[in-house]
TORKOL-4160 file (C-alpha; in steps of 0.2 Angstrom, whole numbers, padded with zeros to 4 digits, m for minus):
339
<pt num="1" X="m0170" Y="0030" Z="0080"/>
<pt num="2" X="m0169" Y="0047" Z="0075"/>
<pt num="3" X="m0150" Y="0050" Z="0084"/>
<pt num="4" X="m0145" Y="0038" Z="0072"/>
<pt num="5" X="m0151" Y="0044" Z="0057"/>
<pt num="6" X="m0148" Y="0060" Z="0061"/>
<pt num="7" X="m0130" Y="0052" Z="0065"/>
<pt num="8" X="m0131" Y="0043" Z="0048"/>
<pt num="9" X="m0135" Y="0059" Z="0039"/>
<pt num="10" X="m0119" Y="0070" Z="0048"/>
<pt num="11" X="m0108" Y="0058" Z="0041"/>
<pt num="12" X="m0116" Y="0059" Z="0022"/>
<pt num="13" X="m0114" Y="0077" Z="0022"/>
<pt num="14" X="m0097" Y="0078" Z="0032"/>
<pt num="15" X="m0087" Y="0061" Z="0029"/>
<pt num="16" X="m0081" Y="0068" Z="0009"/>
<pt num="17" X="m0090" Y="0050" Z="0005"/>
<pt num="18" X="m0104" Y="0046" Z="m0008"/>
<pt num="19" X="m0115" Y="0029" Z="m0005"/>
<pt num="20" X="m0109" Y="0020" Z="m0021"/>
<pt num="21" X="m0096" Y="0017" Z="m0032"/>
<pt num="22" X="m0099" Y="0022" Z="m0048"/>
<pt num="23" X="m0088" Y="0011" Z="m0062"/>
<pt num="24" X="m0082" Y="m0002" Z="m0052"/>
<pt num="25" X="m0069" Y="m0009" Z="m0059"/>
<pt num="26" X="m0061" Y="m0021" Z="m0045"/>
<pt num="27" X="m0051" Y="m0035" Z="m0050"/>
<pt num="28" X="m0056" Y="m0046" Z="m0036"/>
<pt num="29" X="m0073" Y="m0054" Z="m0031"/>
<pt num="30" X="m0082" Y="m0043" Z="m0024"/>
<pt num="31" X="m0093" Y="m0045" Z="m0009"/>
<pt num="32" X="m0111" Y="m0040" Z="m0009"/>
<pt num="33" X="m0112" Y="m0037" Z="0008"/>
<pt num="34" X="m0100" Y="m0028" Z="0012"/>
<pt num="35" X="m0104" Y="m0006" Z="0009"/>
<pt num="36" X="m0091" Y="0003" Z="0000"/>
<pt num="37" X="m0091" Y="0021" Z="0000"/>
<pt num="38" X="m0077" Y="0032" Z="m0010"/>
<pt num="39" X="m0066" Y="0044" Z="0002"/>
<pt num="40" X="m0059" Y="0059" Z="m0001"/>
<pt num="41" X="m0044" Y="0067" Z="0009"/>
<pt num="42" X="m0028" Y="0075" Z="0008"/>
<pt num="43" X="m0011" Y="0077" Z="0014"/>
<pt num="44" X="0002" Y="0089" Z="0020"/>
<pt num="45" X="0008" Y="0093" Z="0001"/>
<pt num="46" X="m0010" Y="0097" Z="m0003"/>
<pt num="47" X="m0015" Y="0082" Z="m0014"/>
<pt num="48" X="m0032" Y="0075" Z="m0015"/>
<pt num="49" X="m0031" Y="0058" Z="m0012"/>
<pt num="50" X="m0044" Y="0047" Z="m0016"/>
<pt num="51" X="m0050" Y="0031" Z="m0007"/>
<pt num="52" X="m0064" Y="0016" Z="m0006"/>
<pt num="53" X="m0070" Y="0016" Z="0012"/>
<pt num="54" X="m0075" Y="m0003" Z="0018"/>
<pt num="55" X="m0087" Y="m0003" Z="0031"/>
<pt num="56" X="m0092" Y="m0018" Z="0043"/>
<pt num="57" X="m0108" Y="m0029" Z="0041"/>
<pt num="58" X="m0121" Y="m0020" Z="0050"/>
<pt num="59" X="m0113" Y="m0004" Z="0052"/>
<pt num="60" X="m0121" Y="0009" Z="0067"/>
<pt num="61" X="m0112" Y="0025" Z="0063"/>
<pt num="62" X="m0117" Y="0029" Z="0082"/>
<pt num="63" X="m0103" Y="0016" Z="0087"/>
<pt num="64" X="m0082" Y="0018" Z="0087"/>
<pt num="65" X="m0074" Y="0005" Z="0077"/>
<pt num="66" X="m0056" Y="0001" Z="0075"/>
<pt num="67" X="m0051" Y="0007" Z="0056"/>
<pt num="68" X="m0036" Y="0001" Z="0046"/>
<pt num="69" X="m0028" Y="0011" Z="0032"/>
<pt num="70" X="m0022" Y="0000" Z="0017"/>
<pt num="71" X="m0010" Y="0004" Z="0002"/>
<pt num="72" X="0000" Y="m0007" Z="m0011"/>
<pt num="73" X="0009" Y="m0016" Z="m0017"/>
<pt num="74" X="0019" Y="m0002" Z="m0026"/>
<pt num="75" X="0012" Y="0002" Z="m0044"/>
<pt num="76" X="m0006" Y="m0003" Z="m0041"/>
<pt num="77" X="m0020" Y="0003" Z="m0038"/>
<pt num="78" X="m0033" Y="0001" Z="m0024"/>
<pt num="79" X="m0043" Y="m0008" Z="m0036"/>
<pt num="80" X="m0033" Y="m0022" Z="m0035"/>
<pt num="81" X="m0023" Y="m0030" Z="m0018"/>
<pt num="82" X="m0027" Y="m0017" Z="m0006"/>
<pt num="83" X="m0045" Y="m0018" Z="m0009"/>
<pt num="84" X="m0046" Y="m0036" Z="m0006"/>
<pt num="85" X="m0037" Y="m0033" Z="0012"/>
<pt num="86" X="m0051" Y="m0021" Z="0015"/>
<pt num="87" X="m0063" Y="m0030" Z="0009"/>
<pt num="88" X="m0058" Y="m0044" Z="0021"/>
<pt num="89" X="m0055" Y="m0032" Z="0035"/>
<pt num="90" X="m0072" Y="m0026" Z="0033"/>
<pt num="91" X="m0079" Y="m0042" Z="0036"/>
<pt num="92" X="m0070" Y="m0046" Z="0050"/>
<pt num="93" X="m0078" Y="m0028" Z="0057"/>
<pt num="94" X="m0065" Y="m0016" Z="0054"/>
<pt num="95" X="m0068" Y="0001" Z="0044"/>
<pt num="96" X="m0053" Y="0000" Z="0028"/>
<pt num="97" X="m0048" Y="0011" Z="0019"/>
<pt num="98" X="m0041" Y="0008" Z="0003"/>
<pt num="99" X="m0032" Y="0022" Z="m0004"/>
<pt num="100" X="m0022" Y="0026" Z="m0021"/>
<pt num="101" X="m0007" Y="0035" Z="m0017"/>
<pt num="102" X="m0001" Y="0052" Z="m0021"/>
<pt num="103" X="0001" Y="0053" Z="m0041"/>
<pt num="104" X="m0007" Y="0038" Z="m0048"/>
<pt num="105" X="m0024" Y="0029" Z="m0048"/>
<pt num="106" X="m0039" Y="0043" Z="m0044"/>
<pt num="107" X="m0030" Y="0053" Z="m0033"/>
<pt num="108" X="m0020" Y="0070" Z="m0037"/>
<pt num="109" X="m0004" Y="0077" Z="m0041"/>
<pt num="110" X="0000" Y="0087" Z="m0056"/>
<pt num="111" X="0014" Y="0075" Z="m0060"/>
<pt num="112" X="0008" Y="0058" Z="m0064"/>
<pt num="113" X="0015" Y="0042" Z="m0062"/>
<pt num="114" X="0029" Y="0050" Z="m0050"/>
<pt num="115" X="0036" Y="0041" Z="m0033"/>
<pt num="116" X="0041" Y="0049" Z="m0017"/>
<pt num="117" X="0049" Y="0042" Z="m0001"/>
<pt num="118" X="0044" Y="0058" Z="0008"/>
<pt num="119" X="0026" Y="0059" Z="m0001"/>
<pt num="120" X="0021" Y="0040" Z="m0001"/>
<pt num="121" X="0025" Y="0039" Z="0017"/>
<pt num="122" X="0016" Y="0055" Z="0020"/>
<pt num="123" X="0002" Y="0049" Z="0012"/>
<pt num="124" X="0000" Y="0034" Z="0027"/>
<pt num="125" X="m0001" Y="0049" Z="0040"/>
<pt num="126" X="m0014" Y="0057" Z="0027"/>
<pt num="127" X="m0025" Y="0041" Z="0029"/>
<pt num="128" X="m0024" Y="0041" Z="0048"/>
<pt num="129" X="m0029" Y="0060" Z="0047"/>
<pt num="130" X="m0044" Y="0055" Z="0037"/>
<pt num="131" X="m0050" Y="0040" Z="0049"/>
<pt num="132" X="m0045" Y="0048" Z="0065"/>
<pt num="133" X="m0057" Y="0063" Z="0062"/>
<pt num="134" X="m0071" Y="0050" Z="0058"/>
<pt num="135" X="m0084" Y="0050" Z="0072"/>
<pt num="136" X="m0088" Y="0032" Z="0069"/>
<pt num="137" X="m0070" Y="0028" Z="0071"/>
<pt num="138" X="m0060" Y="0024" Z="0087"/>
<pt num="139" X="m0044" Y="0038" Z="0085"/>
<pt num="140" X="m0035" Y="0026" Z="0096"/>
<pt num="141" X="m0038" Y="0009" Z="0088"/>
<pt num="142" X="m0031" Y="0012" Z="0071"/>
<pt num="143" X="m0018" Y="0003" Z="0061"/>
<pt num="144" X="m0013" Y="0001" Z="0043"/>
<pt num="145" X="m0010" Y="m0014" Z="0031"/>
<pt num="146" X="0005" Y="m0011" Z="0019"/>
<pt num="147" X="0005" Y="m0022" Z="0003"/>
<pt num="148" X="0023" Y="m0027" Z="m0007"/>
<pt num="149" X="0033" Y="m0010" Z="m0007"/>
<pt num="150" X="0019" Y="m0001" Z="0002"/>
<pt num="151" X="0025" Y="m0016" Z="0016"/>
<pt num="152" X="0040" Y="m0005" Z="0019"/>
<pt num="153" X="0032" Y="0012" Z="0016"/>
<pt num="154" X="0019" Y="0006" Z="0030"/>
<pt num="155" X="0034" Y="0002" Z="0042"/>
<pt num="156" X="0041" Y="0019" Z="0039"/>
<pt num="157" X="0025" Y="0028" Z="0043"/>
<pt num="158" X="0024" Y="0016" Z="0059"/>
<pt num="159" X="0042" Y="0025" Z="0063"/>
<pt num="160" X="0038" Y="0044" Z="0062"/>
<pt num="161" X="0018" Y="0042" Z="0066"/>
<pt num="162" X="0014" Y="0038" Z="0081"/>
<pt num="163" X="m0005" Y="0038" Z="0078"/>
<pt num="164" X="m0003" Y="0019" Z="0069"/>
<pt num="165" X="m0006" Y="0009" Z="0085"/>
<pt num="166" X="m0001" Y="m0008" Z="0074"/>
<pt num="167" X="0005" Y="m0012" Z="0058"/>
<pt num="168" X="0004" Y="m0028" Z="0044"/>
<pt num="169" X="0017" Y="m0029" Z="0032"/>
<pt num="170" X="0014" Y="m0042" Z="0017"/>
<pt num="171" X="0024" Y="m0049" Z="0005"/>
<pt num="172" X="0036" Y="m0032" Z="0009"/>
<pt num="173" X="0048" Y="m0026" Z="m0002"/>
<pt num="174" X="0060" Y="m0011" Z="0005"/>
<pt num="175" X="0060" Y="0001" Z="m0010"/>
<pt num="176" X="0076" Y="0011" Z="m0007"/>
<pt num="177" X="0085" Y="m0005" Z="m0002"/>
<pt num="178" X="0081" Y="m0011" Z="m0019"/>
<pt num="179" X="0082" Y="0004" Z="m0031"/>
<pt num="180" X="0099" Y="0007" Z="m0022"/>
<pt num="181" X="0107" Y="m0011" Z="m0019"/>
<pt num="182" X="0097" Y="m0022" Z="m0032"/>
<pt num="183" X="0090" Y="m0038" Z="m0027"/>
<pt num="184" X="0101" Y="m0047" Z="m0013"/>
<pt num="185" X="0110" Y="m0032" Z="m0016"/>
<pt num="186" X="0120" Y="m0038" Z="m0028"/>
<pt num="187" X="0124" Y="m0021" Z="m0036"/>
<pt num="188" X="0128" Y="m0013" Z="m0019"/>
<pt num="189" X="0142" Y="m0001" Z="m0026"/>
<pt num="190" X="0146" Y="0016" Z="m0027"/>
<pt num="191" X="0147" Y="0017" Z="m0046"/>
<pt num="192" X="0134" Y="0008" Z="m0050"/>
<pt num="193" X="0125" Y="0019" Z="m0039"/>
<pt num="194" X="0135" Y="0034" Z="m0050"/>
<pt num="195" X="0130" Y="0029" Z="m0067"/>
<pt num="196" X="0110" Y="0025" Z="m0061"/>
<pt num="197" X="0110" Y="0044" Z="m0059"/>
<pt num="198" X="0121" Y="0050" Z="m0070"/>
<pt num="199" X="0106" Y="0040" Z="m0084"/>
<pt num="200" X="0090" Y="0049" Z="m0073"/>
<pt num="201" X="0097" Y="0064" Z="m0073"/>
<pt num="202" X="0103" Y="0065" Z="m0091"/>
<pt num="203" X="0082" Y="0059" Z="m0093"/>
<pt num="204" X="0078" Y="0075" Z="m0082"/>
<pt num="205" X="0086" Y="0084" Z="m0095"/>
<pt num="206" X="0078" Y="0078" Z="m0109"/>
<pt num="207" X="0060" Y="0078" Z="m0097"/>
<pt num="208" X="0063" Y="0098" Z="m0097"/>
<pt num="209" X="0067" Y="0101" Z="m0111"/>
<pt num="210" X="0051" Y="0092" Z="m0119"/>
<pt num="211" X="0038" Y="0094" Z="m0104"/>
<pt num="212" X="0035" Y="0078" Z="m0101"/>
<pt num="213" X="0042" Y="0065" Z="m0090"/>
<pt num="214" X="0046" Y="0047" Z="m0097"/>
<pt num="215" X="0042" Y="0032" Z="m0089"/>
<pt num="216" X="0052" Y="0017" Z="m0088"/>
<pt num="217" X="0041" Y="0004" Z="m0092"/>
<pt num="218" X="0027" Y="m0008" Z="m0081"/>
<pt num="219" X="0029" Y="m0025" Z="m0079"/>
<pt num="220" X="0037" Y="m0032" Z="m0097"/>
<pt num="221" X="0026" Y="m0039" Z="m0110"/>
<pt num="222" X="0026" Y="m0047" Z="m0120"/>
<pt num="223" X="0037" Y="m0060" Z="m0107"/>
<pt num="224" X="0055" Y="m0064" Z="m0113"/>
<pt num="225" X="0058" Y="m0083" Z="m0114"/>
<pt num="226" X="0075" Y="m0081" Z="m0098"/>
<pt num="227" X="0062" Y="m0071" Z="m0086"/>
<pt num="228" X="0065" Y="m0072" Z="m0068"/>
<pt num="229" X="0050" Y="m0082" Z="m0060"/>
<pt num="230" X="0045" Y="m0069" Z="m0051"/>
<pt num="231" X="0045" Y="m0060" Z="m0067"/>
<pt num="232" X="0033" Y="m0071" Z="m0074"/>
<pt num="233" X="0021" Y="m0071" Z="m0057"/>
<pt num="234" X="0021" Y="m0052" Z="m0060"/>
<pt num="235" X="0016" Y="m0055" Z="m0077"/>
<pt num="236" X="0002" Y="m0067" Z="m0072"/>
<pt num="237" X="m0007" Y="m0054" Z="m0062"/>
<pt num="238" X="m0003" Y="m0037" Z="m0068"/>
<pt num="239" X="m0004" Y="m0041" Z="m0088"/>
<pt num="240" X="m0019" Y="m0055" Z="m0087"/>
<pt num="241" X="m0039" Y="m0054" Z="m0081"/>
<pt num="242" X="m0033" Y="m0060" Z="m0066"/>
<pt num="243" X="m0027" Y="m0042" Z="m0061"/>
<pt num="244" X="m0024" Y="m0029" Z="m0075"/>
<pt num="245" X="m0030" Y="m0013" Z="m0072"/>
<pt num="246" X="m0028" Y="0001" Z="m0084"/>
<pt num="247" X="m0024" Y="0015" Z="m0068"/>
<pt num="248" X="m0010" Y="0003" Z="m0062"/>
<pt num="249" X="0003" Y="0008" Z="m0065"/>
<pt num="250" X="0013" Y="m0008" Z="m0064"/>
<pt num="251" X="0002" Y="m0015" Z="m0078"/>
<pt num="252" X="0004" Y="m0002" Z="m0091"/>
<pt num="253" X="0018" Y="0010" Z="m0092"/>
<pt num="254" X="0026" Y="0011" Z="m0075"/>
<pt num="255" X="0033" Y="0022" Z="m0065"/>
<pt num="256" X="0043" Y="0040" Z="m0071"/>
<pt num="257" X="0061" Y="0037" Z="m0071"/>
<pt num="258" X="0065" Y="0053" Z="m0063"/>
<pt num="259" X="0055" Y="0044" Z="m0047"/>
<pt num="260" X="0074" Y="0034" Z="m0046"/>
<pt num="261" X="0085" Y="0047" Z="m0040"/>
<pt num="262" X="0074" Y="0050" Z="m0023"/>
<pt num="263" X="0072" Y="0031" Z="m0020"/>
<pt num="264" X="0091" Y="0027" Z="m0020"/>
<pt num="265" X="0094" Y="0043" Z="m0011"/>
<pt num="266" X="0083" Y="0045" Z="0003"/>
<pt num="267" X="0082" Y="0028" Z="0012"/>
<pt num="268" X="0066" Y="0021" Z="0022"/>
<pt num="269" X="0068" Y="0011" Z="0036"/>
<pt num="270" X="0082" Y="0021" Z="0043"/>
<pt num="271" X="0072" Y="0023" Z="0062"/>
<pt num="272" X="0063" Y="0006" Z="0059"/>
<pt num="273" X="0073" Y="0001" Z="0076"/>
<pt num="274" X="0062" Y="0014" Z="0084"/>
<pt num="275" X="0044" Y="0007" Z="0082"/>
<pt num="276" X="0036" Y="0003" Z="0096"/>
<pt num="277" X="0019" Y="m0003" Z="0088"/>
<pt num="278" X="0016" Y="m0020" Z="0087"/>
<pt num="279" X="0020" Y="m0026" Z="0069"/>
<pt num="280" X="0016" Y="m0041" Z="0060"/>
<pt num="281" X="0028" Y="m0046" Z="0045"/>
<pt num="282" X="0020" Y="m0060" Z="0033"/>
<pt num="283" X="0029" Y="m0067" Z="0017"/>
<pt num="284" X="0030" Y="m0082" Z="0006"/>
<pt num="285" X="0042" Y="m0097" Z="0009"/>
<pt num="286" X="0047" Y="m0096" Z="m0008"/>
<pt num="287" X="0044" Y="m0077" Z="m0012"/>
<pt num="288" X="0062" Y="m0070" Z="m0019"/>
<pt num="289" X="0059" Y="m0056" Z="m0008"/>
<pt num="290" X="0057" Y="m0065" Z="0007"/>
<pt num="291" X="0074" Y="m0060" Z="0013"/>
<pt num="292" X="0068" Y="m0041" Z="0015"/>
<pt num="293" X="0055" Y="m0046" Z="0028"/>
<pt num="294" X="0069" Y="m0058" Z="0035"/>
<pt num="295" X="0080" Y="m0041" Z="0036"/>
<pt num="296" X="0070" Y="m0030" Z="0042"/>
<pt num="297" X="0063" Y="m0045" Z="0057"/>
<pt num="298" X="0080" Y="m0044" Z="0065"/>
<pt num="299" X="0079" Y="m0026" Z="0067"/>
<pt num="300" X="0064" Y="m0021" Z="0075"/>
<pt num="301" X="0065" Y="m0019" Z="0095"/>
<pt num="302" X="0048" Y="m0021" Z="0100"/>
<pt num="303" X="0042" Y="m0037" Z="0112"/>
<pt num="304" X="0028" Y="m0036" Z="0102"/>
<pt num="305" X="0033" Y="m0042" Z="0084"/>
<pt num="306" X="0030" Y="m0056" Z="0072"/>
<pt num="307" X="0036" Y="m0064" Z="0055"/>
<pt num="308" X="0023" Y="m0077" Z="0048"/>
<pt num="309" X="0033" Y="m0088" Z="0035"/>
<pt num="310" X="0019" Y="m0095" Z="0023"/>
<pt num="311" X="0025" Y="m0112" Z="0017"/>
<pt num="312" X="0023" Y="m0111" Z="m0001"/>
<pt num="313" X="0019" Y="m0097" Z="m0006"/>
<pt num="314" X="0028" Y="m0086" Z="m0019"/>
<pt num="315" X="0028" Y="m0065" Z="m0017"/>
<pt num="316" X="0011" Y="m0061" Z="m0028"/>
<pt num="317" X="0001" Y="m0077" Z="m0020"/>
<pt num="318" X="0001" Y="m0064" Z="m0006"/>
<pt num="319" X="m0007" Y="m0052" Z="m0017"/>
<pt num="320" X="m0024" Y="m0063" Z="m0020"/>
<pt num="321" X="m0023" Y="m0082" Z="m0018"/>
<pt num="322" X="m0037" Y="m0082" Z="m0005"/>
<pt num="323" X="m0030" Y="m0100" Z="0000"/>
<pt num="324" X="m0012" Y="m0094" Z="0006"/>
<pt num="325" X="m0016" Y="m0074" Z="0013"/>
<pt num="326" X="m0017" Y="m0079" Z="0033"/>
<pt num="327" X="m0033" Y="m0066" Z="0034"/>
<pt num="328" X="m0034" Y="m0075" Z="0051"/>
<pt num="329" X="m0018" Y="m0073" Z="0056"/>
<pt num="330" X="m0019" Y="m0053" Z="0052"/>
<pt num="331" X="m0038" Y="m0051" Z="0059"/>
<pt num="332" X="m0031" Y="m0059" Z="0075"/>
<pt num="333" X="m0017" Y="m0049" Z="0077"/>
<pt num="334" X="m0027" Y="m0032" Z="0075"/>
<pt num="335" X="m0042" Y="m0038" Z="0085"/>
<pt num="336" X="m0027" Y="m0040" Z="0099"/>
<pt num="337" X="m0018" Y="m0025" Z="0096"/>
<pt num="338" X="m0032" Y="m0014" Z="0093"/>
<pt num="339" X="m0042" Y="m0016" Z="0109"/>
C-alpha cells in the first residue's frame, strides 16, 4: 500500500498534472468515471503545450499502460473531437492524451491562431516525449490518434517518429494537398498556386505594418443558401451547441492567413511510403474527403495496414456520431498493435 501511494504521490508532484479540471467546457458527454487530469508539456520550438490526460478505470500508477496521443481535426480544440477519442480510449484502458496544438486552444505560442507543417507535426513527437517519460506508461506501447487534418498530420509524425508504434487516422484530410491542389485537386496549377501567394503575402505586408496578423475567417456563418454539404455539416457542429467552442478556432475566426503560404509549400506526406507502423485509415462512405484516405491507402507499404470504409457516414459523423465512430474497430487495432 504505501509503494503505491508513494507512487501516486511521485506522479502528482512530477507528472506537470493537477487532479481536476477546472471550467470544463467539453462539448461532448462526459463520463464520470473516467479521471482527467490537465498535462503540461512542450516541444522542440519551446512551446508550452497543454493537454487533458485520460486515465483507465481503476488506474494503478505502479502498472505500465499503453498510452495514445490524440489531436484534431484541424481548428479545434481538445474540448471537442479529440477528447471524446480519449475519453473512449480511456475506457477501453488506454492513457490519452488529448492535446491543443502549438498556437491555439490553451497551449502556447506568441502568435496565435497560426499553423505549421513543421510545428504541428513536431507537436505529435512533443506528445510522445511527454507520455514516453511517464512512469505509468509503457514507452514501447504508444500510438497516436489523428482526427480530420490532424489524420494526416498524425501520418506524417508516424513517418519521421519512430517512437509511434501505431497510428489511427479519422476522417483524414491532407492539409498541404488541399491548401495546394483544392478539393479533388481541382485547382492543381501553377498560377493559381502564384496568385494564392502573391494575396498572403500582400497580407504579410499589411500584418507588419499593423502588428497584427488577420485571419481568414472559421467555418461561415451565417450559412449561404448554395453551401457545399459538407459546408453545412461543418456549420452543424462547429456554429451550434452541438460543438461550438469559443478556443476553436474553426468556430470563431479561423486560422491566420499568413499560415497559407507554409501549407502549399512545404508538403506532408512526402515519406508516407516509408511508415512501418501499423496504421488504421477510417473514413465515411459518403465523407467528400474520402478520396484523401483513398489516396493515401494506396501508398503505404506496410503488411500491416488498413482502411475502414463506414457505410453512411459523412466527414464530421466521424467527429462525434457515437453510432458511426468504429471505437471497436480502433480499440482492437491498438489492443493488437500495442502489445
Amino acid at each position: 500500500m504505501f509503494r503505491i501511494l508513494s507512487a501516486l504521490m511521485m506522479v502528482m508532484l512530477f507528472s506537470g498534472m493537477s487532479y481536476a479540471l477546472e471550467n470544463d467546457t467539453r462539448v461532448f458527454t462526459v463520463d464520470p468515471a473516467i479521471k482527467v487530469e490537465k498535462a503540461h508539456f512542450h516541444n522542440r520550438f519551446g512551446i508550452d503545450l497543454v493537454g487533458d490526460l485520460y486515465m483507465p478505470k481503476d488506474f494503478d500508477p505502479s502498472k505500465k499502460y499503453a498510452a495514445l496521443a490524440v489531436c484534431g481535426p484541424f481548428g479545434a480544440v481538445k474540448e471537442q473531437v479529440s477528447g471524446l477519442y480519449a475519453q473512449e480510449m480511456a475506457k477501453a484502458g488506454f492513457i490519452a492524451l488529448a492535446f491543443d496544438p502549438s498556437f491555439t486552444g490553451e497551449s502556447g505560442g506568441a502568435v496565435r491562431f497560426a499553423a505549421s507543417p513543421e510545428i504541428n507535426t513536431e507537436d505529435f513527437s512533443a506528445a510522445v516525449d511527454f507520455l514516453s517519460t511517464r512512469d505509468y506508461v509503457d514507452p514501447e506501447r504508444i500510438g497516436i490518434i489523428g482526427v480530420c487534418g490532424w489524420g494526416g498530420i498524425g501520418l506524417n509524425a508516424a513517418a519521421a517518429d519512430t517512437r509511434i508504434k501505431a497510428t489511427v487516422a479519422s476522417t483524414m484530410y491532407d492539409m498541404s494537398r488541399v491548401s495546394a491542389k483544392g478539393y479533388f485537386d481541382a485547382n492543381d496549377s501553377a498560377e493559381t498556386r502564384y496568385q494564392t501567394r502573391k494575396a498572403v503575402n500582400e497580407q504579410r505586408t499589411k500584418d507588419y505594418i499593423a502588428g497584427t496578423y488577420a485571419r481568414a475567417g472559421g467555418v461561415v456563418d451565417p450559412l449561404p443558401e448554395d453551401a457545399p454539404q459538407f459546408v453545412k455539416d461543418y456549420h452543424a457542429y462547429y456554429k451550434t451547441p452541438r460543438g461550438y467552442h469559443e478556443r476553436s478556432v474553426n468556430s470563431t475566426d479561423g486560422w491566420t492567413i499568413s499560415s497559407m503560404t507554409a501549407m502549399i509549400n512545404s508538403p506532408m506526406l512526402v515519406f508516407a511510403e516509408e511508415i512501418r507502423c501499423p496504421v488504421l485509415l477510417v473514413h465515411g462512405e459518403n465523407a467528400h474527403s474520402r478520396y484523401m484516405s483513398e489516396d493515401t491507402f494506396k501508398r503505404l507499404k506496410m503488411d500491416n495496414k488498413e482502411l475502414v470504409i463506414v457505410p453512411g457516414a459523412t466527414h464530421c459523423d466521424l467527429y462525434d456520431n457515437m453510432e458511426k465512430i468504429p471505437f471497436a474497430k480502433i480499440v482492437t487495432f491498438f489492443n493488437d498493435n500495442l502489445k
